[in-house]
gemmi code that builds the backbone of each chain (N, CA, C; Angstrom):
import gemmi

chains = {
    "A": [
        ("UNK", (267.809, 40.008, 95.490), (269.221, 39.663, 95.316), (269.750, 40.055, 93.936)),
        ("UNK", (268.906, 40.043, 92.916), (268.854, 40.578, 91.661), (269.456, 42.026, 91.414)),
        ("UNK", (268.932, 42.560, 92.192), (268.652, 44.019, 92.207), (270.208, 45.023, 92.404)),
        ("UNK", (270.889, 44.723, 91.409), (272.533, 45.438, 91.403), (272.248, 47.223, 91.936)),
        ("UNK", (271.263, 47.754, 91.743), (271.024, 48.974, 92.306), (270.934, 49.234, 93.814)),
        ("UNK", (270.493, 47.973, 93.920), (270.422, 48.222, 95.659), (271.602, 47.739, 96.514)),
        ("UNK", (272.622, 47.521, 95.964), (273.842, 46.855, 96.033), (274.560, 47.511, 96.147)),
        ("UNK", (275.068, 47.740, 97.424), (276.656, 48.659, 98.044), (277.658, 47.420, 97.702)),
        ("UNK", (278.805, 48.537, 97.134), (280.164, 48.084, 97.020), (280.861, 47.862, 98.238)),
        ("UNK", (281.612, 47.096, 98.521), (282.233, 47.265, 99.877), (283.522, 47.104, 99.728)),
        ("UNK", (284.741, 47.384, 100.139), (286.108, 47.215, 99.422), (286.386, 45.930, 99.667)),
        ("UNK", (287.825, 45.385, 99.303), (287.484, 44.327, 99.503), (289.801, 44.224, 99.094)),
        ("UNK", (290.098, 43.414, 100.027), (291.816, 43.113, 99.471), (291.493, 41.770, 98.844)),
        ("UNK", (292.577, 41.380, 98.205), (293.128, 39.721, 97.790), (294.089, 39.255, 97.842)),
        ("UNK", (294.492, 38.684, 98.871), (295.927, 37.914, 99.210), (296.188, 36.613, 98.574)),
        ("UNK", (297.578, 36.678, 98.057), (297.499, 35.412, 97.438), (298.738, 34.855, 98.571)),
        ("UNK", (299.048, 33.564, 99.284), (299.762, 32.986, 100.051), (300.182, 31.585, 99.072)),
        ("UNK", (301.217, 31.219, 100.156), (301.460, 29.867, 99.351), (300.738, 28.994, 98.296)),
        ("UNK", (299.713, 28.747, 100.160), (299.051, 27.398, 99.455), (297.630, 27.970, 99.927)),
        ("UNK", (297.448, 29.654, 99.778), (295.668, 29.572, 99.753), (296.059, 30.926, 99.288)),
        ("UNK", (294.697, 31.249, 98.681), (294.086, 32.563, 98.517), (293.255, 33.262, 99.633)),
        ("UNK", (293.068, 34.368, 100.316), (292.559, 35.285, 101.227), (291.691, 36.316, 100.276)),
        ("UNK", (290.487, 36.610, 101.114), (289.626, 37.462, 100.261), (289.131, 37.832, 101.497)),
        ("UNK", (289.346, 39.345, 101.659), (289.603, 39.987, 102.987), (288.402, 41.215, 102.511)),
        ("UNK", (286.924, 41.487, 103.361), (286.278, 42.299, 102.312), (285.736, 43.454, 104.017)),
        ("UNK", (285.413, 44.799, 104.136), (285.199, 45.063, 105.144), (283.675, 44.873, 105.505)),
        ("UNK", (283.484, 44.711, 106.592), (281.732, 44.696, 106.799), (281.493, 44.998, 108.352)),
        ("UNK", (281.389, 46.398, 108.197), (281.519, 47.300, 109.439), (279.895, 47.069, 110.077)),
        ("UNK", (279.947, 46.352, 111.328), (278.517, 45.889, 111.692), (277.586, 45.044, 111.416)),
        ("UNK", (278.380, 44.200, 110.813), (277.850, 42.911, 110.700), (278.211, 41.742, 111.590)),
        ("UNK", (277.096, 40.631, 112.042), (277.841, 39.402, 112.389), (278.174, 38.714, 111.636)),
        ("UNK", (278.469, 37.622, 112.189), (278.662, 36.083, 110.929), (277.206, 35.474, 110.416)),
        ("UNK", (276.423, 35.917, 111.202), (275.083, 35.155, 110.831), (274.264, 35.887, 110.031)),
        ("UNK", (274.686, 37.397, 109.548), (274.443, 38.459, 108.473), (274.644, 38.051, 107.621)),
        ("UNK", (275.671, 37.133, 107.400), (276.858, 37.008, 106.134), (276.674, 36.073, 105.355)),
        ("UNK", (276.647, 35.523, 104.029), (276.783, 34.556, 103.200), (278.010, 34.349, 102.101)),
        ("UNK", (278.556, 33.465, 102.498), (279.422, 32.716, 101.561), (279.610, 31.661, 100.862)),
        ("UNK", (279.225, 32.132, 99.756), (279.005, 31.043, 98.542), (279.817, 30.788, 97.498)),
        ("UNK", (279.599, 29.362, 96.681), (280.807, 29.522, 95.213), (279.351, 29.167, 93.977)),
        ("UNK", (279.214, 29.703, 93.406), (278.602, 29.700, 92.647), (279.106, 29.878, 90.590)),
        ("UNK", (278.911, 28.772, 90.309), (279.488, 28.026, 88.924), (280.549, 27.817, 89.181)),
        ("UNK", (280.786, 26.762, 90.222), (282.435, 26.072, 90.024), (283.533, 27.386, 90.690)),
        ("UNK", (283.593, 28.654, 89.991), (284.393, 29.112, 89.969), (284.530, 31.062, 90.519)),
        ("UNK", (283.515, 30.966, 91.317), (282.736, 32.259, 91.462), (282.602, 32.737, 92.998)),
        ("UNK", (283.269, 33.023, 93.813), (283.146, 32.978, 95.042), (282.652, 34.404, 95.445)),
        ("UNK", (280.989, 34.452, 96.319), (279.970, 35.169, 96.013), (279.787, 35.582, 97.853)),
        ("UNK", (280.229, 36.329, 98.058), (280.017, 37.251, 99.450), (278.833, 38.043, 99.567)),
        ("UNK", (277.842, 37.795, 100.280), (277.056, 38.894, 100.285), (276.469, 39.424, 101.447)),
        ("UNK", (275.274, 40.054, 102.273), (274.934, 40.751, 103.515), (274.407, 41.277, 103.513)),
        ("UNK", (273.499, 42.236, 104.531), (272.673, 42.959, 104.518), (273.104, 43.658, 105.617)),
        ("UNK", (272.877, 45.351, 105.971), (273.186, 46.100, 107.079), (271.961, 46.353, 107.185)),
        ("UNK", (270.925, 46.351, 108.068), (270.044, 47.189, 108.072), (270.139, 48.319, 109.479)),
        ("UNK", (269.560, 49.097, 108.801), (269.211, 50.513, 109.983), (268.554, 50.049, 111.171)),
        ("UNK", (268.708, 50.154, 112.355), (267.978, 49.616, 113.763), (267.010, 50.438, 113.446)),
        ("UNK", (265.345, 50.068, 113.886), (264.387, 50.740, 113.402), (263.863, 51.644, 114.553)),
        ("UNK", (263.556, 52.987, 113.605), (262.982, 54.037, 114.422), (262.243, 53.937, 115.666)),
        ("UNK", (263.124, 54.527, 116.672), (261.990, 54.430, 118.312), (261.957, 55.580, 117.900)),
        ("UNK", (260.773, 55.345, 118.390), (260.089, 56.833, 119.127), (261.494, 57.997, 120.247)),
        ("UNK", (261.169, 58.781, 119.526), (262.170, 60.155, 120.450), (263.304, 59.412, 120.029)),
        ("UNK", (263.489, 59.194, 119.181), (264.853, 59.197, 118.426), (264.882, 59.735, 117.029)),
        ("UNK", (265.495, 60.389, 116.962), (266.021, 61.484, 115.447), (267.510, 60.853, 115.242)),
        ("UNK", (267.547, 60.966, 113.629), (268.727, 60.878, 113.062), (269.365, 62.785, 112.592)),
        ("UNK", (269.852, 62.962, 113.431), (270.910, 63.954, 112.679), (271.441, 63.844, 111.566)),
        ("UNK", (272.229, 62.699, 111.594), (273.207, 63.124, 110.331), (273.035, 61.401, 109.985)),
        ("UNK", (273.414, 60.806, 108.374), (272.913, 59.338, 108.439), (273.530, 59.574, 107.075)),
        ("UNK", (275.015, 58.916, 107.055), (276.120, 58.636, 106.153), (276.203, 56.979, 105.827)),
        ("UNK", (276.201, 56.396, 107.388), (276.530, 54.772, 106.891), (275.552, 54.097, 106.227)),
        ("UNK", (275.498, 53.416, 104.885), (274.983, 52.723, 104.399), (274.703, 51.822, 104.565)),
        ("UNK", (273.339, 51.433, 104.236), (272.547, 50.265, 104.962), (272.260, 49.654, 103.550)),
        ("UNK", (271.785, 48.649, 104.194), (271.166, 47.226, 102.769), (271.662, 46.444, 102.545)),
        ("UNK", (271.359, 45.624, 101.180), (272.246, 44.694, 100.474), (273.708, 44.746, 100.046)),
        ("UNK", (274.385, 44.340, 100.541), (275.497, 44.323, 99.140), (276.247, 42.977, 99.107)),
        ("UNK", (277.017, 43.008, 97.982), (277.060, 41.787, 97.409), (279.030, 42.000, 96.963)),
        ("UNK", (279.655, 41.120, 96.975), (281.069, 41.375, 95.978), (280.888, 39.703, 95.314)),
        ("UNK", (281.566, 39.765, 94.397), (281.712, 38.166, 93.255), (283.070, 38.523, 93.036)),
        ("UNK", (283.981, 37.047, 93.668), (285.367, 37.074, 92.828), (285.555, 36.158, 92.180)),
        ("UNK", (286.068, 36.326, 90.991), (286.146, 34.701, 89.819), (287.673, 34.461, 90.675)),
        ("UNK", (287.564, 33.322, 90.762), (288.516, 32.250, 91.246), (289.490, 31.762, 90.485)),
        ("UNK", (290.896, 31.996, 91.021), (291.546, 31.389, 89.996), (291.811, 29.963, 89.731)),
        ("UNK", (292.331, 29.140, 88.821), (291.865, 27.787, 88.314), (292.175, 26.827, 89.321)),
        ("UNK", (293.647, 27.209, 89.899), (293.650, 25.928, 90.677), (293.472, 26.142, 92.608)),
        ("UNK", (291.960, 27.576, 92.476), (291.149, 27.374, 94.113), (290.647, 25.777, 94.213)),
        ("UNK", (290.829, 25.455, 95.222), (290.070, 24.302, 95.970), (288.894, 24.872, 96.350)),
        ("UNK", (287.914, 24.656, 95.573), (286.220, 25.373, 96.047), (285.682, 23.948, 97.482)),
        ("UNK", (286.305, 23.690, 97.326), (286.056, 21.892, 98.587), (286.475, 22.559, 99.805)),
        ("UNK", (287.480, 23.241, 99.879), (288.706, 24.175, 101.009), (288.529, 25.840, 101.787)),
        ("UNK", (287.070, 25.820, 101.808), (287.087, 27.240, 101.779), (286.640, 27.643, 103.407)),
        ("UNK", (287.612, 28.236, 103.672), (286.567, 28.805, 104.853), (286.323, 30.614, 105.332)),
        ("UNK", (285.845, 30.452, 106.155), (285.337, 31.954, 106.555), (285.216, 32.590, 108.239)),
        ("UNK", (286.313, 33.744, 108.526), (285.857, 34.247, 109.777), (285.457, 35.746, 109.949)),
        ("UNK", (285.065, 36.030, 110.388), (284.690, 37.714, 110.783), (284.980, 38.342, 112.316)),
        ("UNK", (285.842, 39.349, 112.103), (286.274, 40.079, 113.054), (286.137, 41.047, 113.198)),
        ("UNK", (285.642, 42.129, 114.318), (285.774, 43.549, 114.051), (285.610, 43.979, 112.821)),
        ("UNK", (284.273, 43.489, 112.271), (283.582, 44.139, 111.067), (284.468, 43.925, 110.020)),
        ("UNK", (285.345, 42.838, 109.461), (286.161, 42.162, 108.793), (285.674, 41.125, 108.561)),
        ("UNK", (285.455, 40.629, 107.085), (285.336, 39.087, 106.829), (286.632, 38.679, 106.271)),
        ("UNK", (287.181, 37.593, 106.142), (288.388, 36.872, 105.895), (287.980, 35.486, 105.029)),
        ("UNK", (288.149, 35.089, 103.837), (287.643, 33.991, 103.099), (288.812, 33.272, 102.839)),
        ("UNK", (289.181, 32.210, 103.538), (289.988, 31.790, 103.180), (290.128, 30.291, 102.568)),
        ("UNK", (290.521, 30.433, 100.581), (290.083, 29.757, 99.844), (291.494, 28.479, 99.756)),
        ("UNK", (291.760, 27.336, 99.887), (292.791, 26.619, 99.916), (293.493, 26.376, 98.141)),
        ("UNK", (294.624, 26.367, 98.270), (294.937, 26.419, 96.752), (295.039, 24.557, 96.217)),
        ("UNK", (294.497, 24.197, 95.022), (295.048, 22.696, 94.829), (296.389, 22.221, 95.180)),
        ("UNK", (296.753, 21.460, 95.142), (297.978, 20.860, 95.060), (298.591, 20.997, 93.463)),
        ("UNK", (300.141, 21.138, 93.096), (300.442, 21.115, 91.884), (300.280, 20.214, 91.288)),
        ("UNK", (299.577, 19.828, 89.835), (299.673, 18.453, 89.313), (301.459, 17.728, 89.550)),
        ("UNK", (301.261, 16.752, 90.516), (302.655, 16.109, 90.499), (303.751, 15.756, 89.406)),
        ("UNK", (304.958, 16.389, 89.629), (305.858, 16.591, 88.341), (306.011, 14.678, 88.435)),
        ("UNK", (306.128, 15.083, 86.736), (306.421, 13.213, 86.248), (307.972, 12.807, 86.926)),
        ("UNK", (308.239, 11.981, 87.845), (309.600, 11.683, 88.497), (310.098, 11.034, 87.142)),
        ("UNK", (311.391, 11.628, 87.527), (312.391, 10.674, 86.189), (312.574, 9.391, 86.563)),
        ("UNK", (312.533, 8.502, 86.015), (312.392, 7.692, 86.100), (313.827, 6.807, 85.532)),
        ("UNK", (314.960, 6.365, 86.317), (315.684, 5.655, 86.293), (315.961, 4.369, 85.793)),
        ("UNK", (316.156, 4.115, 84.647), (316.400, 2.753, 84.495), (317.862, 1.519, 84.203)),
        ("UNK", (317.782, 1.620, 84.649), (319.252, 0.634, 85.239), (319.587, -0.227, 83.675)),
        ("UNK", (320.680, 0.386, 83.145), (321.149, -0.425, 81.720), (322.606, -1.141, 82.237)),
        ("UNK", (322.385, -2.096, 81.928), (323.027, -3.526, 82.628), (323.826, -3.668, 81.334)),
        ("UNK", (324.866, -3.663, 81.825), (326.564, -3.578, 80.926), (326.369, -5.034, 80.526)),
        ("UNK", (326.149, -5.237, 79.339), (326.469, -6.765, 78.842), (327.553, -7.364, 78.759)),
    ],
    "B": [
        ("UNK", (299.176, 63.841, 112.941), (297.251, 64.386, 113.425), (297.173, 65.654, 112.629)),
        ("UNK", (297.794, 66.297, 111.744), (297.091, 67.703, 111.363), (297.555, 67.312, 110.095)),
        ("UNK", (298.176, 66.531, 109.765), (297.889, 66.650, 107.761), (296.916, 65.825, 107.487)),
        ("UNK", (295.579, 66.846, 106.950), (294.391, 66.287, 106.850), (294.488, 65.483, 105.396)),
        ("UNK", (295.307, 65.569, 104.377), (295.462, 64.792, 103.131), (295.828, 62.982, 103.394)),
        ("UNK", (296.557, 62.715, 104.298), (296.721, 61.725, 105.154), (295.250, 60.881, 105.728)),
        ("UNK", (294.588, 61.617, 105.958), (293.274, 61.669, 106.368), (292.340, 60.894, 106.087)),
        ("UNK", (291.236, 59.974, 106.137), (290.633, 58.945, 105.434), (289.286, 59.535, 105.695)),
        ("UNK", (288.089, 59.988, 105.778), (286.818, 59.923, 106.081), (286.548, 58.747, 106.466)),
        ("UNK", (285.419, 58.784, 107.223), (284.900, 57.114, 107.235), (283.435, 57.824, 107.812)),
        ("UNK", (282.163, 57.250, 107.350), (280.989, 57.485, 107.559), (280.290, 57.586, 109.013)),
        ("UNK", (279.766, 58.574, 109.283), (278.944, 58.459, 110.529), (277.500, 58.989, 110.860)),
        ("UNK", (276.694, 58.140, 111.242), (275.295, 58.405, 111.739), (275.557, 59.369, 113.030)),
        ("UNK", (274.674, 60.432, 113.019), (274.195, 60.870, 115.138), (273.090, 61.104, 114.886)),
        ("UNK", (272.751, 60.341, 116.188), (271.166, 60.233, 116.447), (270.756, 60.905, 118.181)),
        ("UNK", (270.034, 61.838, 117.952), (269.848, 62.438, 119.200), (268.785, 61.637, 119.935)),
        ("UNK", (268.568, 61.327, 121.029), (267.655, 60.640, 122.316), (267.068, 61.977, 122.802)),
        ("UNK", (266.572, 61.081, 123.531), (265.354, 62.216, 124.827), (267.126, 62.609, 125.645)),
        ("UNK", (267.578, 61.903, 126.166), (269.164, 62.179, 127.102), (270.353, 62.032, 127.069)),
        ("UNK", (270.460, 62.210, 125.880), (271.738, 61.837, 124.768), (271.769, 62.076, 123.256)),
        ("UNK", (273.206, 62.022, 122.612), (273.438, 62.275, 121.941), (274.305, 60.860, 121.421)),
        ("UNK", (274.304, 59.873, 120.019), (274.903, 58.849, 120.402), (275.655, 59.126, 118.631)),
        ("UNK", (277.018, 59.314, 118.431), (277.579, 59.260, 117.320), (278.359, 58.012, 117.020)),
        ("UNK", (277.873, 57.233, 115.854), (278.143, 55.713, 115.394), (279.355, 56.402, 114.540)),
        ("UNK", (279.769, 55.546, 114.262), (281.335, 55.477, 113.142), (281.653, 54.196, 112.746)),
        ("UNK", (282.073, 54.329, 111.398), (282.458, 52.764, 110.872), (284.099, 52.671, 110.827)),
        ("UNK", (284.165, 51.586, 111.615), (285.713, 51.386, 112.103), (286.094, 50.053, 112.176)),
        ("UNK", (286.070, 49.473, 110.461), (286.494, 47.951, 110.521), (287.375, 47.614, 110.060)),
        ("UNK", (287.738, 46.650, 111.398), (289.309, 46.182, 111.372), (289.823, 46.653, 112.438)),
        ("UNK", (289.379, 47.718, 113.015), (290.112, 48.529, 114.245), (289.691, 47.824, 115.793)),
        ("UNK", (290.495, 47.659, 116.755), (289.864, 47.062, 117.852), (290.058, 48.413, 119.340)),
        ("UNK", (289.553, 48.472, 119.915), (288.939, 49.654, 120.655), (289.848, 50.393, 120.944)),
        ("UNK", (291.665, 49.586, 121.486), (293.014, 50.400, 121.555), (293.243, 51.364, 120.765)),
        ("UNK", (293.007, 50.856, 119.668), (293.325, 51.489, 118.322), (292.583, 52.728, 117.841)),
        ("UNK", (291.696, 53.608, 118.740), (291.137, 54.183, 118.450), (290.716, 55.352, 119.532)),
        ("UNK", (291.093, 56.136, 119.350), (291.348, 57.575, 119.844), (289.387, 58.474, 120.009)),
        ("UNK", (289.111, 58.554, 121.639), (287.617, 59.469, 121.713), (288.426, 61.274, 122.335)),
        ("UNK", (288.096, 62.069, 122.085), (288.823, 63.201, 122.703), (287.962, 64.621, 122.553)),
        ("UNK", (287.676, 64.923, 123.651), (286.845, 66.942, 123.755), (288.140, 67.564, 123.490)),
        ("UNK", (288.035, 68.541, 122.315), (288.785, 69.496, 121.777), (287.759, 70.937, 122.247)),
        ("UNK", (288.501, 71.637, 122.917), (287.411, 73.392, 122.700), (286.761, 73.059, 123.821)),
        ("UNK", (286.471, 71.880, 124.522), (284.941, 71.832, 125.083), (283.918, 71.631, 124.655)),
        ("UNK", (283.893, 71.991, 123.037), (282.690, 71.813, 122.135), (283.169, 70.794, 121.051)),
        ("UNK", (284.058, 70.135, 120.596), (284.354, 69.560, 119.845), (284.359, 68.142, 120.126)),
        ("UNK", (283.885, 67.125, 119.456), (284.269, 65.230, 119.774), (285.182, 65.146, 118.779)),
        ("UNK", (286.441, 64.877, 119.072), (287.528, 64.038, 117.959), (287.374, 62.523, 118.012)),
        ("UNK", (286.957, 62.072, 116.994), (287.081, 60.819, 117.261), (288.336, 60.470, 115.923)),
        ("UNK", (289.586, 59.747, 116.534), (290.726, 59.500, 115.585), (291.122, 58.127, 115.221)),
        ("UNK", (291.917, 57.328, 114.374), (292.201, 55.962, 114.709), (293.815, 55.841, 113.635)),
        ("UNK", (294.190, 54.604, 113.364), (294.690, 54.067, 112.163), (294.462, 52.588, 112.290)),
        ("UNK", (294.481, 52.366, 110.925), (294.392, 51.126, 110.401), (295.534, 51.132, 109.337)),
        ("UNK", (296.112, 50.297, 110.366), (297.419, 49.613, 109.529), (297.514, 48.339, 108.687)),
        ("UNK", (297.895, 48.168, 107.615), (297.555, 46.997, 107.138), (299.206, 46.586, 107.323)),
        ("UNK", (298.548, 44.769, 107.567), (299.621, 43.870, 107.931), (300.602, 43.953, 107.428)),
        ("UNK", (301.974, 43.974, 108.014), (303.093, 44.067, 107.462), (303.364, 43.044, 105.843)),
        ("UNK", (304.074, 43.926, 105.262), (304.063, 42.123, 103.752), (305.037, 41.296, 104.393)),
        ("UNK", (304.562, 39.973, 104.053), (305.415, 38.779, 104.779), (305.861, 38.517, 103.456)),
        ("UNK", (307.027, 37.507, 103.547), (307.645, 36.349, 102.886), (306.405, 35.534, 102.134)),
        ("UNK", (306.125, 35.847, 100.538), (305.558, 34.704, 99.878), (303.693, 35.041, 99.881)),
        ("UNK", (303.708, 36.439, 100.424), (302.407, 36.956, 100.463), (302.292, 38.168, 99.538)),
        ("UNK", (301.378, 37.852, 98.178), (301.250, 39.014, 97.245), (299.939, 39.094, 97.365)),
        ("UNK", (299.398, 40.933, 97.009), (298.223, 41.467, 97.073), (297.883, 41.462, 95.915)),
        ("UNK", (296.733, 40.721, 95.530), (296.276, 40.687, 93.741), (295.191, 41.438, 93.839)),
        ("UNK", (294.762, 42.110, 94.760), (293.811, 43.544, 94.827), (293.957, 43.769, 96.152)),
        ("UNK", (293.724, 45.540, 96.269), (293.847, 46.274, 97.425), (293.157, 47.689, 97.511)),
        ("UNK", (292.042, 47.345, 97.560), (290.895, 48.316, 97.663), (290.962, 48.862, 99.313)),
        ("UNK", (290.961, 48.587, 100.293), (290.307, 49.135, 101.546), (291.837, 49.783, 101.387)),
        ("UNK", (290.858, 50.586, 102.647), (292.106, 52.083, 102.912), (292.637, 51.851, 104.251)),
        ("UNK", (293.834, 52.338, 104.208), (294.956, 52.210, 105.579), (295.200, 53.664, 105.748)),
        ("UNK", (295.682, 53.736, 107.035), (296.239, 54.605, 106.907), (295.251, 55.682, 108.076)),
        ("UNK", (295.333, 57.073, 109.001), (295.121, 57.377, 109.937), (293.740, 58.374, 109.792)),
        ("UNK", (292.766, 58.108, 110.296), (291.573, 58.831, 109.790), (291.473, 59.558, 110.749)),
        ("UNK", (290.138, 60.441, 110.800), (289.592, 61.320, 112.121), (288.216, 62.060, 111.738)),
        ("UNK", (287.134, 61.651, 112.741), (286.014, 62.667, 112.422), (285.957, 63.659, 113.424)),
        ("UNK", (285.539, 64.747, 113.118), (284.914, 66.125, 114.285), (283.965, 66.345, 114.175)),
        ("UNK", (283.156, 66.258, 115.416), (281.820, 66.836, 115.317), (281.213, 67.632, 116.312)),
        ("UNK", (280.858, 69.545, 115.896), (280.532, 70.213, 116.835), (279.510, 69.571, 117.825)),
        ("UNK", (279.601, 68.980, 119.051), (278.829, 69.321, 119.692), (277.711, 70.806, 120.264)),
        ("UNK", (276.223, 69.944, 120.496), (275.218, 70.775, 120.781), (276.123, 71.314, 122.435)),
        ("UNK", (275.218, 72.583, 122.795), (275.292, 73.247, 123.622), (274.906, 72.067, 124.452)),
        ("UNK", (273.783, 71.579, 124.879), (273.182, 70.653, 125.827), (274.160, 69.792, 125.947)),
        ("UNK", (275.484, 69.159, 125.707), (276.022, 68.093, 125.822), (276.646, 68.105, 126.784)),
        ("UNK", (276.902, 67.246, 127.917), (277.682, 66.909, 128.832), (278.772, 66.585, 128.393)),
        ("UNK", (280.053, 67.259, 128.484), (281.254, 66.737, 127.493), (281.841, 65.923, 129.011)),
        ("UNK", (281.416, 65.913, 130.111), (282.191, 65.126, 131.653), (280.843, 63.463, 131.693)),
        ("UNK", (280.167, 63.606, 130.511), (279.057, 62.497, 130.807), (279.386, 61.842, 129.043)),
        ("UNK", (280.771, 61.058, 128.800), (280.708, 60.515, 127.301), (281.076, 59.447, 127.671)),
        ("UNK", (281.104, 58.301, 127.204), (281.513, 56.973, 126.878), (281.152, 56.290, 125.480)),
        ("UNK", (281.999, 55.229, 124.912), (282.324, 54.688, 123.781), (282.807, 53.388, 124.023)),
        ("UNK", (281.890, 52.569, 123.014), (281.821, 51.587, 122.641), (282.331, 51.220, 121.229)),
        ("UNK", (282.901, 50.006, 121.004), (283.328, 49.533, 119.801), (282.837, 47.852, 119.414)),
        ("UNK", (282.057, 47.396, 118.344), (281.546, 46.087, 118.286), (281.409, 45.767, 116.846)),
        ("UNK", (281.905, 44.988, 116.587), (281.904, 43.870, 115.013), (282.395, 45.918, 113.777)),
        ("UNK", (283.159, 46.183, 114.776), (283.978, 47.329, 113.895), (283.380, 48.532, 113.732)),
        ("UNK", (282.467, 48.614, 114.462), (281.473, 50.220, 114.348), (281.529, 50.726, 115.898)),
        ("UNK", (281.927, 52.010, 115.649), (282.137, 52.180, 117.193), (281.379, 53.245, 117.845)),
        ("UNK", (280.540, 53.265, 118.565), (279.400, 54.190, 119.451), (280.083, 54.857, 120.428)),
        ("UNK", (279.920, 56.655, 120.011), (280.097, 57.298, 121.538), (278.478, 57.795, 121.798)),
        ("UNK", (278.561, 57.516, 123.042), (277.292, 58.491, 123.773), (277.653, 59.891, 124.453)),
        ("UNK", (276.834, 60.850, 124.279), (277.435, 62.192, 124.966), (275.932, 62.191, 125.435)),
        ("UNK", (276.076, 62.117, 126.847), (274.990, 62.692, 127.539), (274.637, 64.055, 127.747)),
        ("UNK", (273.278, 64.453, 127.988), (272.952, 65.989, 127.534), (272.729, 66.026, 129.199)),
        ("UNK", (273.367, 67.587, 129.025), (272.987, 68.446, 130.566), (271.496, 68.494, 130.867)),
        ("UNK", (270.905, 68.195, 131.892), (269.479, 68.631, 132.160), (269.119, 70.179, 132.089)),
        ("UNK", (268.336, 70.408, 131.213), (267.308, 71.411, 130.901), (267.158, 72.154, 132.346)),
        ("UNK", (267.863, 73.575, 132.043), (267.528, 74.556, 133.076), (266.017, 74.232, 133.945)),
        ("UNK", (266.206, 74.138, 135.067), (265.181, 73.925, 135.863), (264.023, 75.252, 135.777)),
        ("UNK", (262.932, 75.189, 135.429), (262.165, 76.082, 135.053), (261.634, 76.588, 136.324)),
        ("UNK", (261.362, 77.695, 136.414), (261.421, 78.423, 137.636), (259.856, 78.395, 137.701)),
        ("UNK", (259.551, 78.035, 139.027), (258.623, 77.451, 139.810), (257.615, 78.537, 140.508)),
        ("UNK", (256.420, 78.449, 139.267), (255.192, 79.337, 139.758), (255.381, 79.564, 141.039)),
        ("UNK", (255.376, 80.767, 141.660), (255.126, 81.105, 143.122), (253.873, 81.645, 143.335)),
        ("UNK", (253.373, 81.053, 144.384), (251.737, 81.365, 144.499), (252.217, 82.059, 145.729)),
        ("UNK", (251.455, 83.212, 145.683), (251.311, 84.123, 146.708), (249.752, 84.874, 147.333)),
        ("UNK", (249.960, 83.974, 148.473), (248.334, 84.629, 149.054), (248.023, 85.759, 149.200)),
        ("UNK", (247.107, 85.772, 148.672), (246.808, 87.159, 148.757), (245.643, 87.195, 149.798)),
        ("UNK", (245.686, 88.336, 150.988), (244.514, 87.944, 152.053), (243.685, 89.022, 151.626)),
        ("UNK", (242.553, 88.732, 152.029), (241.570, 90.158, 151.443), (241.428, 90.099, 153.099)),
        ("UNK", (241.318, 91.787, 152.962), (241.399, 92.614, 154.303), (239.955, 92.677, 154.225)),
    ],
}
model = gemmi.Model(1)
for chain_id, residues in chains.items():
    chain = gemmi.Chain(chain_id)
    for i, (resn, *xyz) in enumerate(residues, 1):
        res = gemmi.Residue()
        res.name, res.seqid = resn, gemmi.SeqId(i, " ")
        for name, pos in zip(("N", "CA", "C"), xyz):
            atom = gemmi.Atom()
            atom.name, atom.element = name, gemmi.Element(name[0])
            atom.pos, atom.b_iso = gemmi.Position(*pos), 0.0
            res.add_atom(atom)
        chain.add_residue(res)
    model.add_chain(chain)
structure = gemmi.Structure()
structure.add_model(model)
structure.setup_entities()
């Protein structure tokens, strides 16, 4: 897992919505049970997977062998007010979708009215 | 379809069988409509697609946008042996498989034994 060399990049969008963040990354041939989604230090939300190559049968040749197989990994630092408590995750048609919930705003101080009584 | 600058690559394995020919493609995000199988020449597989990314909504900003949109296409000469009337294609978790079945091997012409009678 260490091993940043053996580590394909995979692209990856970032949607920011109202009240969540989206972290939309592609993963062409993968399931959900390939996949790991983690937050790691509070603030670190850590995607990672493995493709591997279906293994050689017999009387089968590779011609041509472009798609990349292995580990790879993406890390997005989170911005301050992700809900790391709020996170969830689906995969579609070789699409993962992370969808991180945003806090609530610290509640504005209400003004506070006080009734001055005409002497 | 012909301004190849428009154009996206996207990676593909072919792996030849004992009775087939099976060309993988990475196509995530795309769901099987969306994606174009076609014999050009007789000798040619077009395989075409697009990936459109979601319209921008109301209150939705992209704070990164790495994956690519936009209308791709691979070609690949088919072998002589290929059945271009024997193809089918599959699409699953965004990688999509055509098979081109191969013509059977000229039937090899069949020792003729001829008696010979001794007079």
């Amino acid at each position: 897992m260490r091993d940043a060399k053996a580590m394909a990049a995979t692209p990856a969008d970032v949607k920011e919505y109202p009240n969540s963040y989206v972290f939309v990354v592609d993963m062409p041939g993968l399931k959900s049970g390939d996949i790991k989604v983690q937050v790691e230090d509070d603030n670190v939300l850590l995607v990672s997977g493995e493709r591997k190559r279906e293994e050689e049968k017999e009387g089968v040749k590779f011609l041509r062998m472009e798609r990349r197989v292995g580990k790879f990994m993406r890390k997005f630092v989170l911005p301050e007010n992700a809900n790391t408590d709020a996170i969830s995750a689906v995969c579609q048609d070789g699409v993962l979708s992370v969808t991180v919930q945003k806090l609530p705003p610290p509640q504005p101080t209400k003004p506070r009215t006080i009734e001055v009584k005409i002497a």
